[in-house]
PQR file with spaces between the fields and no chain letter, atoms N, CA, C, O and H, PARSE charges and radii, in Angstrom:
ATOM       1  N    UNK     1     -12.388    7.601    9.661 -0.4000 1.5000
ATOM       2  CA   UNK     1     -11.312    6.845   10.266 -0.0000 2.0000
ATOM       3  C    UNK     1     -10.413    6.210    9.202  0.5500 1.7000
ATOM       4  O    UNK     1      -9.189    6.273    9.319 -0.5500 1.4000
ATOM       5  N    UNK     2     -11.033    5.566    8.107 -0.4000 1.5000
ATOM       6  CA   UNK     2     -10.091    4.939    6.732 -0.0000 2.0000
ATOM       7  C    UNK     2      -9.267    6.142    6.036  0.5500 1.7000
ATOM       8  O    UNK     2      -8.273    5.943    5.337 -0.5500 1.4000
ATOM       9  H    UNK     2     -12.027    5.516    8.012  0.4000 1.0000
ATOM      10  N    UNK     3      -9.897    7.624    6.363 -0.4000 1.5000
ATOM      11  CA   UNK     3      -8.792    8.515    5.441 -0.0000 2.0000
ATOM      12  C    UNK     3      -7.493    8.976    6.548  0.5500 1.7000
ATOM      13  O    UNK     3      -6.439    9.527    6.230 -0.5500 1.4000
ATOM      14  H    UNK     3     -10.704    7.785    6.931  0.4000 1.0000
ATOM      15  N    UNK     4      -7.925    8.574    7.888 -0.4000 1.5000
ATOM      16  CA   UNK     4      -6.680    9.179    8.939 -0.0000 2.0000
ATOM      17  C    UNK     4      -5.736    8.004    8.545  0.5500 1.7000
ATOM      18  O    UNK     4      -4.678    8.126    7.928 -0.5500 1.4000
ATOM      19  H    UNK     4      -8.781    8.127    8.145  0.4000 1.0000
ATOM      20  N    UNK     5      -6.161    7.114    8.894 -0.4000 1.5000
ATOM      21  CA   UNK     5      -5.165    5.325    8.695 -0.0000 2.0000
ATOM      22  C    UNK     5      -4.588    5.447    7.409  0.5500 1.7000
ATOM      23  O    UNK     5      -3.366    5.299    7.433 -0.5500 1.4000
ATOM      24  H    UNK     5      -7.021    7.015    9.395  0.4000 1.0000
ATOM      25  N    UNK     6      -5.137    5.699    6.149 -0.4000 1.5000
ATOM      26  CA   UNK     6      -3.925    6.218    4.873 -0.0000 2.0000
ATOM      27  C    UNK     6      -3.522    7.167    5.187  0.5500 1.7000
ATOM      28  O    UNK     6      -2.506    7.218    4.492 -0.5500 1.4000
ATOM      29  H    UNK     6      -6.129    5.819    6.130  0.4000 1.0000
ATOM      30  N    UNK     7      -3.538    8.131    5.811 -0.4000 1.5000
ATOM      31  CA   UNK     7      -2.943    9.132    5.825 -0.0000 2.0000
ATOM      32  C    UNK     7      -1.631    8.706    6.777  0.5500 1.7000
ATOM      33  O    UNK     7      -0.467    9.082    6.640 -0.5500 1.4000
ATOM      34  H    UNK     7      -4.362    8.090    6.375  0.4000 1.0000
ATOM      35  N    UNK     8      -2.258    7.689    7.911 -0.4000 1.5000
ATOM      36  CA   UNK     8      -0.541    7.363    8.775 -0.0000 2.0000
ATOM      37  C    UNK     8       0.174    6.731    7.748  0.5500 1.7000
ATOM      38  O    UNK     8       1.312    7.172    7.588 -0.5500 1.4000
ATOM      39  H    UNK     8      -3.204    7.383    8.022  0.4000 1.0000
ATOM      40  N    UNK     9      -0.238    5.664    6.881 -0.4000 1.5000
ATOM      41  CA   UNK     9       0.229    4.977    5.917 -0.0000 2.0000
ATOM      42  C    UNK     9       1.344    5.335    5.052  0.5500 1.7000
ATOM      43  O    UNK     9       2.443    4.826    4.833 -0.5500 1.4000
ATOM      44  H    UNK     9      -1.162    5.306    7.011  0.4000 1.0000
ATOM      45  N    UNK    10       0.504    6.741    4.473 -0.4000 1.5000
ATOM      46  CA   UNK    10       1.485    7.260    3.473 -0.0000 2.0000
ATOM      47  C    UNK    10       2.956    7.726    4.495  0.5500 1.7000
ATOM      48  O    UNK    10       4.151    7.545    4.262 -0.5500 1.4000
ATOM      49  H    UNK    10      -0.389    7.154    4.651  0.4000 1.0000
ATOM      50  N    UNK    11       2.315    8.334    5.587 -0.4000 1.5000
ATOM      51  CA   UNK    11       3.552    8.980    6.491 -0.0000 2.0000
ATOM      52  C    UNK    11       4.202    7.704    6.515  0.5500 1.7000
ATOM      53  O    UNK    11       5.339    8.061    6.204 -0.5500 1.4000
ATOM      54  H    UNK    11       1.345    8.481    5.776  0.4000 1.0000
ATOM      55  N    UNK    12       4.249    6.806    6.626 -0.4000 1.5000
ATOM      56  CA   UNK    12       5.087    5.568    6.888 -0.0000 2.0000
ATOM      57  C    UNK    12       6.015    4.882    5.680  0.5500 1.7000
ATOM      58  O    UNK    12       7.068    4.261    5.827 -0.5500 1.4000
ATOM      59  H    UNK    12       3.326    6.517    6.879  0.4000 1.0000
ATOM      60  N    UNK    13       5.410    5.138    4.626 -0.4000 1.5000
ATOM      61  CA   UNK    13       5.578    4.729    3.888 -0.0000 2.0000
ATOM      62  C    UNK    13       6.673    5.863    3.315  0.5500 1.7000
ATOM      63  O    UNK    13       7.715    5.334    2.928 -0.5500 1.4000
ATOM      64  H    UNK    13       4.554    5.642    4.507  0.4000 1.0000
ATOM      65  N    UNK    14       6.638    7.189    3.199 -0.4000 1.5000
ATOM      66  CA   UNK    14       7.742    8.597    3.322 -0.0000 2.0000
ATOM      67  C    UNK    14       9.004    8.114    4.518  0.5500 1.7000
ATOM      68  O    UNK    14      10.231    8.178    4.587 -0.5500 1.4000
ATOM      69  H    UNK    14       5.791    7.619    3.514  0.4000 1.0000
ATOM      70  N    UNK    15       8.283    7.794    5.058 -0.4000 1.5000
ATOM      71  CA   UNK    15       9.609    8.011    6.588 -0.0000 2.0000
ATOM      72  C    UNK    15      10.526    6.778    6.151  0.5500 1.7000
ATOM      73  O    UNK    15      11.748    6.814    6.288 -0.5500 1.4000
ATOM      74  H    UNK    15       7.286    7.742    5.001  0.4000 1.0000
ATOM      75  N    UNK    16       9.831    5.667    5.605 -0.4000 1.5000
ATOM      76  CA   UNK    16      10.597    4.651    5.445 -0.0000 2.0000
ATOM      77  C    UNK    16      11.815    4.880    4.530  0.5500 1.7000
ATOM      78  O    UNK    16      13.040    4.863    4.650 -0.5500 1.4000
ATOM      79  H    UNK    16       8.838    5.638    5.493  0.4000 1.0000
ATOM      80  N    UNK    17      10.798    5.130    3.440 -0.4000 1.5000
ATOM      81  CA   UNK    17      11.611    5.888    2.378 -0.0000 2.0000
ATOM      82  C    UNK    17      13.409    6.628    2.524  0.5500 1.7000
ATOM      83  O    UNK    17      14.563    6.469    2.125 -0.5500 1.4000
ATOM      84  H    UNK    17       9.803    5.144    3.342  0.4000 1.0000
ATOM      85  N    UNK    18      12.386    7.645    3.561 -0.4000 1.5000
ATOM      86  CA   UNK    18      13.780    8.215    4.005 -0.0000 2.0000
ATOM      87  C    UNK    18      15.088    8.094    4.588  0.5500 1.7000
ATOM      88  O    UNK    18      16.186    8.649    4.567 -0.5500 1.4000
ATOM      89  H    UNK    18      11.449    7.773    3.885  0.4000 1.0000
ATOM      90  N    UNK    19      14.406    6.994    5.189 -0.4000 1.5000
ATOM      91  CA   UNK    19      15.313    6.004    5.973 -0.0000 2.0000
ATOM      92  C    UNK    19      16.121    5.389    5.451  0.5500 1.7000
ATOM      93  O    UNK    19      17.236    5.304    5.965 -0.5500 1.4000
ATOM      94  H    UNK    19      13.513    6.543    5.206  0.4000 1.0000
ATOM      95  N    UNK    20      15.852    4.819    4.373 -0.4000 1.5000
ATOM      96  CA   UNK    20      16.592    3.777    3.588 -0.0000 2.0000
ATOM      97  C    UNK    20      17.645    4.749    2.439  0.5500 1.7000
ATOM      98  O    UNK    20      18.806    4.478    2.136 -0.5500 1.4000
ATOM      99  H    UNK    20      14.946    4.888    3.955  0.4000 1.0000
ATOM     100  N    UNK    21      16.873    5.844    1.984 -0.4000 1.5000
ATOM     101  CA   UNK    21      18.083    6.880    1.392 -0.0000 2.0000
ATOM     102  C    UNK    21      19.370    7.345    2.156  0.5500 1.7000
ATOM     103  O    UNK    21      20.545    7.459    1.810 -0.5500 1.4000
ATOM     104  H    UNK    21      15.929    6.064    2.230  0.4000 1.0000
ATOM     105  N    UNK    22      18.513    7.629    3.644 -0.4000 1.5000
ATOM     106  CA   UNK    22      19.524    7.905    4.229 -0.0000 2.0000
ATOM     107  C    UNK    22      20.620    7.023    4.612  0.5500 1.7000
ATOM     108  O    UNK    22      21.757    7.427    4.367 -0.5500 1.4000
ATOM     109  H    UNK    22      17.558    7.536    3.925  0.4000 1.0000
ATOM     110  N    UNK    23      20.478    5.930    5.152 -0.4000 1.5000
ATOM     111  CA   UNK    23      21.335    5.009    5.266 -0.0000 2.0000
ATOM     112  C    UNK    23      22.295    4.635    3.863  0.5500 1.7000
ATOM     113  O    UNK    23      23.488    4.401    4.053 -0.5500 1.4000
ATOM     114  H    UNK    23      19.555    5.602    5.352  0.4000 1.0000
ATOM     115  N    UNK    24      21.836    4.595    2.695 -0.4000 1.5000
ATOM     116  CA   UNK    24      22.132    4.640    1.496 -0.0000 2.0000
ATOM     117  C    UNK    24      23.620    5.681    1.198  0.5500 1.7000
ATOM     118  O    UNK    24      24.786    5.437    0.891 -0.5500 1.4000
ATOM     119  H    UNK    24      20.866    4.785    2.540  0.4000 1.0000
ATOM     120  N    UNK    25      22.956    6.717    1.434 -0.4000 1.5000
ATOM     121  CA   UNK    25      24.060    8.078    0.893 -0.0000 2.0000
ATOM     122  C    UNK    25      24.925    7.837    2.157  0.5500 1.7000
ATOM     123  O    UNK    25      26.094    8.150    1.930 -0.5500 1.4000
ATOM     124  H    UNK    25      22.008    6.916    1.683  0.4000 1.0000
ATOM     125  N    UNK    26      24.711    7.354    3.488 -0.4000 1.5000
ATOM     126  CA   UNK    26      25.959    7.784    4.419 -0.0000 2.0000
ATOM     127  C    UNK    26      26.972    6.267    4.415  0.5500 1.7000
ATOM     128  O    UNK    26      27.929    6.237    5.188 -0.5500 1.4000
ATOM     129  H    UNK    26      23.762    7.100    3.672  0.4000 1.0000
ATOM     130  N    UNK    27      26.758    5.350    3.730 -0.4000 1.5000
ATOM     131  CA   UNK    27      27.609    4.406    3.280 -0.0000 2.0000
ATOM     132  C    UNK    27      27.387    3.464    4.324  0.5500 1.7000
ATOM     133  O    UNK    27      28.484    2.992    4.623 -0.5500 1.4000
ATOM     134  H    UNK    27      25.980    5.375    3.102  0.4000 1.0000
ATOM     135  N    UNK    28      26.373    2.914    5.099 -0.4000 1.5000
ATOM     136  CA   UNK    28      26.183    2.960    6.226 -0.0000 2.0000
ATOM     137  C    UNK    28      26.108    1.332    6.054  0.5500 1.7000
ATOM     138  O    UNK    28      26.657    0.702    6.957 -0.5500 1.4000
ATOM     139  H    UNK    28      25.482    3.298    4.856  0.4000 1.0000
ATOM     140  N    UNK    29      25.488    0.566    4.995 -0.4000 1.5000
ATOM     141  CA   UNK    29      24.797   -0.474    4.367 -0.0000 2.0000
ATOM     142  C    UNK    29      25.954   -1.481    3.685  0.5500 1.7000
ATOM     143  O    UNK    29      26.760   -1.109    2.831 -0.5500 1.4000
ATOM     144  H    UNK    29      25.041    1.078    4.261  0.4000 1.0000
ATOM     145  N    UNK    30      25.874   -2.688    4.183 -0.4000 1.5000
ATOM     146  CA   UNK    30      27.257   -3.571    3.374 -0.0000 2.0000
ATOM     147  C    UNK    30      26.263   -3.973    2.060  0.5500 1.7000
ATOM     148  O    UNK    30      25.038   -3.876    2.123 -0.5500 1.4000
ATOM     149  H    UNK    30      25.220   -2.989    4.876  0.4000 1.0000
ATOM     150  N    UNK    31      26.925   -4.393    0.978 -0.4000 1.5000
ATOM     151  CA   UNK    31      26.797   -4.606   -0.357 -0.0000 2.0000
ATOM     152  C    UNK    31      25.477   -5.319   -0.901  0.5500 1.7000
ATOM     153  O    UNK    31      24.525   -4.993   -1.610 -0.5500 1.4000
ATOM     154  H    UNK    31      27.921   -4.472    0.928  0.4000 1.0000
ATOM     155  N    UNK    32      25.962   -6.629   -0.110 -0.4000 1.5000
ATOM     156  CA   UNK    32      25.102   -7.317   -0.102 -0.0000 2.0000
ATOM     157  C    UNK    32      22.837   -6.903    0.941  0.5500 1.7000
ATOM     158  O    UNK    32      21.670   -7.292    0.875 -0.5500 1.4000
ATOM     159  H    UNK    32      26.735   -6.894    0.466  0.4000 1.0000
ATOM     160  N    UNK    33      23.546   -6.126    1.523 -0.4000 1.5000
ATOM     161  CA   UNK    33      22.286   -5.545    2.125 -0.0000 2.0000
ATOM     162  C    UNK    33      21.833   -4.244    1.257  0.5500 1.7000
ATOM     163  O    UNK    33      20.635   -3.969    1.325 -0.5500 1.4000
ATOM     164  H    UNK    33      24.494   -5.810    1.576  0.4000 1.0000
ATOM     165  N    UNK    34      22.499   -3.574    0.607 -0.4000 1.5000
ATOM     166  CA   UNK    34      22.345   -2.424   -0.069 -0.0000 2.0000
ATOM     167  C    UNK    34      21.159   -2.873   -1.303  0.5500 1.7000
ATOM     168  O    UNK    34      20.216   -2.092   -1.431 -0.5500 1.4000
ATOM     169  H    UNK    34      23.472   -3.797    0.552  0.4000 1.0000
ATOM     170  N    UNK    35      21.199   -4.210   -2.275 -0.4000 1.5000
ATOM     171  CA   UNK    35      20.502   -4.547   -2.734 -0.0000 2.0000
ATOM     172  C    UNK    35      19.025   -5.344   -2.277  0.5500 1.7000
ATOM     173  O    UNK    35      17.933   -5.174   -2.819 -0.5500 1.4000
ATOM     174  H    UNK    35      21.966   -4.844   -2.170  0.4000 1.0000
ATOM     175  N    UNK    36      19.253   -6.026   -1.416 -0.4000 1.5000
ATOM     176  CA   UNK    36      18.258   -6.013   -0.725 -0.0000 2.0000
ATOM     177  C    UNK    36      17.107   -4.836   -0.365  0.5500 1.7000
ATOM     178  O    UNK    36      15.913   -5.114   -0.246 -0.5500 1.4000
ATOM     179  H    UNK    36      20.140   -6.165   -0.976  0.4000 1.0000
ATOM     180  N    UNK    37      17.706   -3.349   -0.198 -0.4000 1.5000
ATOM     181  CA   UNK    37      17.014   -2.301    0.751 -0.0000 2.0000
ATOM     182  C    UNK    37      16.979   -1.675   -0.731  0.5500 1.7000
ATOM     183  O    UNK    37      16.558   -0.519   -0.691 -0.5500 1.4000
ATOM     184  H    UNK    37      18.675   -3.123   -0.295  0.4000 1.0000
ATOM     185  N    UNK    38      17.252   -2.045   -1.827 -0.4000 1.5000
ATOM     186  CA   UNK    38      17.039   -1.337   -2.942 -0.0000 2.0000
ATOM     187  C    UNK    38      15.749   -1.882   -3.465  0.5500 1.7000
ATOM     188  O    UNK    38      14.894   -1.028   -3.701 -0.5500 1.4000
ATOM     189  H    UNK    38      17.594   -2.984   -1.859  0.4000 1.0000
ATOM     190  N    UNK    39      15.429   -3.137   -3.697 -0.4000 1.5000
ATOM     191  CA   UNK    39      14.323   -3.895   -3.793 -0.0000 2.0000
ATOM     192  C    UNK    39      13.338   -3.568   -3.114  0.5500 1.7000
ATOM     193  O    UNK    39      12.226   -3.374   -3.605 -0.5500 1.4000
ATOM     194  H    UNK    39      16.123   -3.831   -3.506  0.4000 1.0000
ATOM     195  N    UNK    40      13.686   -3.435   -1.566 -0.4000 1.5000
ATOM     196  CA   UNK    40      12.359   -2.788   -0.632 -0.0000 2.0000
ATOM     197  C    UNK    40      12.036   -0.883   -0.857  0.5500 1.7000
ATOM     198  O    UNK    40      10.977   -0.265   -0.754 -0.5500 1.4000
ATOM     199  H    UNK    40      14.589   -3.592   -1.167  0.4000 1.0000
ATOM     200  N    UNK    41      13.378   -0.411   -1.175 -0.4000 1.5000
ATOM     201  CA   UNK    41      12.671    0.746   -1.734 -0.0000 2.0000
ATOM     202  C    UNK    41      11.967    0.885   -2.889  0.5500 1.7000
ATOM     203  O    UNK    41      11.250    1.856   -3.134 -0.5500 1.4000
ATOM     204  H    UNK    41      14.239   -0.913   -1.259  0.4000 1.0000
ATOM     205  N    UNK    42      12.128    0.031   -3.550 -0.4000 1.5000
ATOM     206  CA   UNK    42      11.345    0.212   -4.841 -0.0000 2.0000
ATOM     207  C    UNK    42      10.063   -0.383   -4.624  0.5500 1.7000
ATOM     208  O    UNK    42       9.189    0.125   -5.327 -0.5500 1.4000
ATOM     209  H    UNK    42      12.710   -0.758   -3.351  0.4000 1.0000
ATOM     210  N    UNK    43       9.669   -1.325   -3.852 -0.4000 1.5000
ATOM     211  CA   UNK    43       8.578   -1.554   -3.748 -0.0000 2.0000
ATOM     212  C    UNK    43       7.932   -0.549   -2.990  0.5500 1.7000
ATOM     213  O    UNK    43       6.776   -0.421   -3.393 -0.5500 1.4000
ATOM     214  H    UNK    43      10.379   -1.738   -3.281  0.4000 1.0000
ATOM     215  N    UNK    44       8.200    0.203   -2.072 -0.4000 1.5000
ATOM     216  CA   UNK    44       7.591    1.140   -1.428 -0.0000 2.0000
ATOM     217  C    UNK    44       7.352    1.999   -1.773  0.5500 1.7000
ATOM     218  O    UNK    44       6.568    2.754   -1.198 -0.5500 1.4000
ATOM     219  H    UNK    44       9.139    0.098   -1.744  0.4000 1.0000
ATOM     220  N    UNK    45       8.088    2.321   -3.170 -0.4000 1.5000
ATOM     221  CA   UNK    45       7.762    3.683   -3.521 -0.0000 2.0000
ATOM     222  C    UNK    45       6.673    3.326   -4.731  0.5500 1.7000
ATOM     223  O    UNK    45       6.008    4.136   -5.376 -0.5500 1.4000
ATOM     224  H    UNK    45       8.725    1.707   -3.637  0.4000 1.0000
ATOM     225  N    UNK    46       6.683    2.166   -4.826 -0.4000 1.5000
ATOM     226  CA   UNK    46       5.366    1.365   -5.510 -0.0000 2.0000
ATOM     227  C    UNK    46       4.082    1.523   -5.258  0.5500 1.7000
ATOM     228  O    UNK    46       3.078    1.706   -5.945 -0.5500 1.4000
ATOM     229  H    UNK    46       7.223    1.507   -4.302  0.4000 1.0000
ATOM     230  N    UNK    47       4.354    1.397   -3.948 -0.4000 1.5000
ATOM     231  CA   UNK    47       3.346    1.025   -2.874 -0.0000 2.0000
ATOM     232  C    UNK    47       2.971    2.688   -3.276  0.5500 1.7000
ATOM     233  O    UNK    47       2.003    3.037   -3.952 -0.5500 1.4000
ATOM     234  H    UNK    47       5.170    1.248   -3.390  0.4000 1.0000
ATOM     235  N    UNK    48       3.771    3.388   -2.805 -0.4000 1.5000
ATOM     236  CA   UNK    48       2.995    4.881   -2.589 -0.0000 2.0000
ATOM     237  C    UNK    48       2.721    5.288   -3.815  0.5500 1.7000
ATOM     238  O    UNK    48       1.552    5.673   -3.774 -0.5500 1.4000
ATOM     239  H    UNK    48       4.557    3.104   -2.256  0.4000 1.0000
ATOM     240  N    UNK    49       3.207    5.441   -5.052 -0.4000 1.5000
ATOM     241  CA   UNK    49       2.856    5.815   -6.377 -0.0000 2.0000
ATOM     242  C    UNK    49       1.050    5.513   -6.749  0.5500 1.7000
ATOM     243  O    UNK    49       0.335    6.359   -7.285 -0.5500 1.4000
ATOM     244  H    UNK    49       4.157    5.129   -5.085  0.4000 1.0000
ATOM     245  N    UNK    50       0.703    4.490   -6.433 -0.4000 1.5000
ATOM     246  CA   UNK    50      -0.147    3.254   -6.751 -0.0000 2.0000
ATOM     247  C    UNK    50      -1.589    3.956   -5.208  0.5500 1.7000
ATOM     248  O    UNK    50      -2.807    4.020   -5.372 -0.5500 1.4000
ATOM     249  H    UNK    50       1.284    3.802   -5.998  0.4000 1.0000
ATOM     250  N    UNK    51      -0.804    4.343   -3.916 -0.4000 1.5000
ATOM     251  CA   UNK    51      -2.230    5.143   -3.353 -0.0000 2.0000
ATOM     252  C    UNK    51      -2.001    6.341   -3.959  0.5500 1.7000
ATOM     253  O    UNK    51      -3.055    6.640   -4.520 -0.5500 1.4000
ATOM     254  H    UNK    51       0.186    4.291   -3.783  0.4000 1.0000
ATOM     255  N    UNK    52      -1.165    7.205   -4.148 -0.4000 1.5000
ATOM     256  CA   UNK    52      -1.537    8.106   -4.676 -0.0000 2.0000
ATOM     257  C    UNK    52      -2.216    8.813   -6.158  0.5500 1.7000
ATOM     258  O    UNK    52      -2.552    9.977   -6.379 -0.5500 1.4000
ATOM     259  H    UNK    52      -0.308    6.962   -3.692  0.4000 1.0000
ATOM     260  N    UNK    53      -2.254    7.648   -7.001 -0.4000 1.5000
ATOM     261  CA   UNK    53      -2.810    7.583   -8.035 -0.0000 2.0000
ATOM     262  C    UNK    53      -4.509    7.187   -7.584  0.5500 1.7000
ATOM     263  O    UNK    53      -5.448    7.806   -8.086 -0.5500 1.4000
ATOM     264  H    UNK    53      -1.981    6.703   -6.822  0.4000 1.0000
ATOM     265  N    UNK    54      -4.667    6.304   -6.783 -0.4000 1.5000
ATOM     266  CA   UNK    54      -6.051    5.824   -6.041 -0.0000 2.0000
ATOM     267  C    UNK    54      -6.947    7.520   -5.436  0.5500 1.7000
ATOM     268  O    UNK    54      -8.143    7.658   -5.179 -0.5500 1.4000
ATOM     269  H    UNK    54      -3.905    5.801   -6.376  0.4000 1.0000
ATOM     270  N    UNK    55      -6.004    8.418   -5.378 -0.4000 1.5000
ATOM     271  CA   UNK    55      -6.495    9.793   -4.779 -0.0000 2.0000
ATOM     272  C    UNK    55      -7.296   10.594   -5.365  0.5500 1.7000
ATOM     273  O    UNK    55      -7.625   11.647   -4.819 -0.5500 1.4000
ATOM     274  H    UNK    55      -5.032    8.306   -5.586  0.4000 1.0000
């Protein structure tokens, strides 16, 4: 059951990801929020670097 739950994890942690690129490239994000969602992508991709090194 702990390897299905990382496994939604990581998916969550991708989708988010994607999310935030995407919104990113389509100009979608005012300035001041753009840095904000830059901070949270970087931590997320933290986040995932850090389980996938745990693998």
């Amino acid at each position: 059951m702990a390897d299905e739950n990382e496994t939604d994890i990581e998916r969550h942690l991708r989708q988010t990801l994607r999310h935030l690129n995407e919104a990113q490239e389509a100009d979608d994000l005012r300035k001041t929020n753009a840095v904000a969602l830059e901070e949270v992508s970087n931590t997320v991709s933290s986040v995932l670097r850090e389980y996938e090194d745990d693998e």
